[in-house]
C-alpha positions as CSV (number, residue, x, y, z in Angstrom):
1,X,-60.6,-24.1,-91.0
2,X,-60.0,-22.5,-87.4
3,X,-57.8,-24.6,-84.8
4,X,-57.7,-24.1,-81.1
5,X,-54.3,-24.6,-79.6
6,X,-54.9,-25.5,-76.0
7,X,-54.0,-27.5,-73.2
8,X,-55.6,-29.0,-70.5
9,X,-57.6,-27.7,-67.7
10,X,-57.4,-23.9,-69.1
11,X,-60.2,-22.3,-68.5
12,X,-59.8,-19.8,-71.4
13,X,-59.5,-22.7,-73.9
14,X,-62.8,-24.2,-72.6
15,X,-64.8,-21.0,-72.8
16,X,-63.2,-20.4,-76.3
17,X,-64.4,-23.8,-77.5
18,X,-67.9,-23.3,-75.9
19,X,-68.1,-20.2,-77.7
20,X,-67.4,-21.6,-80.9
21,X,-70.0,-24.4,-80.2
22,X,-72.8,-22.2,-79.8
23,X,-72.2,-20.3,-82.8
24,X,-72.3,-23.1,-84.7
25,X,-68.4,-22.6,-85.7
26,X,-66.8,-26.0,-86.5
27,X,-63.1,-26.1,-85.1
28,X,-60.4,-28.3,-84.7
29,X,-59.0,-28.7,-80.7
30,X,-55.4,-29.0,-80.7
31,X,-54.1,-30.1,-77.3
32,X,-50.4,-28.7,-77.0
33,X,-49.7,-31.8,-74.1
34,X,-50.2,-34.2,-76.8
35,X,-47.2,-36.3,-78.3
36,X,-48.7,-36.3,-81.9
37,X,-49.1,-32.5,-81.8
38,X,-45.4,-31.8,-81.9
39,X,-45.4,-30.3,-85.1
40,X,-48.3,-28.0,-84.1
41,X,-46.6,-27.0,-80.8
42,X,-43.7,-25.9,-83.0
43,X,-46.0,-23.9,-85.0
44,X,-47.0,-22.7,-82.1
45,X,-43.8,-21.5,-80.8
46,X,-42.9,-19.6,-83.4
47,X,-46.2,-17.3,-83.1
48,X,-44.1,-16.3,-80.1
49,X,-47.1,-17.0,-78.4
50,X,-46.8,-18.9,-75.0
51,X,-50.1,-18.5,-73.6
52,X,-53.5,-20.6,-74.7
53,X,-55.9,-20.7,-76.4
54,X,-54.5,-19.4,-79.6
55,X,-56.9,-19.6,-82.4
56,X,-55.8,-20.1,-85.7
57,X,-58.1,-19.3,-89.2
58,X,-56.1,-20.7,-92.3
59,X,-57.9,-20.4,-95.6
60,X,-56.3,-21.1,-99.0
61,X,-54.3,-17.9,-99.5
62,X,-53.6,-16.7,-95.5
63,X,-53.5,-17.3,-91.5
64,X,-55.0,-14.9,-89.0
65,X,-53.8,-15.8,-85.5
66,X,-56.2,-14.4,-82.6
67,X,-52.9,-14.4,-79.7
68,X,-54.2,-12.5,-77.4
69,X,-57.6,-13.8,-76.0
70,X,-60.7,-12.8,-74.7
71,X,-64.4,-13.7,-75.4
72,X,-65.1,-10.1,-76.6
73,X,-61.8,-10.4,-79.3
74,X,-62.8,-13.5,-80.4
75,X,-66.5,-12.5,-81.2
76,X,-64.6,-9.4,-83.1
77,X,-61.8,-11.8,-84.7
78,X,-65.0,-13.7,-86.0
79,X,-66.9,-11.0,-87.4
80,X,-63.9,-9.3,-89.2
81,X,-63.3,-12.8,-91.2
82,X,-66.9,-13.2,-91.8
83,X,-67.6,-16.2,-89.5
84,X,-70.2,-14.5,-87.9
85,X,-72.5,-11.7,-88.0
């Protein structure tokens, strides 16, 4: 399951999720502003990550965290956990 930890009006976040969208890649959004997200902005924090979007992959036996974003790492962070060709 990947997650996208954003928050609103970022830019970055939105062009993440479009990415994802047009590969096909199902993702849950994660909006750090929320009230019922509390647990996941504590998650969050203790990435040491204080920037969005963070995306998260978490399969049965690990987590890969993509911190530091850009459309070309992302397209890489995909490909090296087989999400994409």
């Amino acid at each position: 399951m990947i997650e996208v930890y954003t928050l609103p009006d970022c830019s970055h976040c939105q062009e993440a999720k479009n990415y994802l969208k047009e590969k096909g890649i199902s993702f849950l959004e994660i909006n750090l502003k929320k009230k019922e997200n509390r647990e996941a902005r504590i998650f969050w924090r203790s990435l040491g990550i204080y920037k969005v979007p963070v995306i998260v992959l978490k399969t049965d036996d690990k987590i890969s965290v993509l911190k530091d974003y850009s459309k070309e790492k992302l397209e890489e962070w995909l490909k090296r956990h087989g999400e994409i060709q």
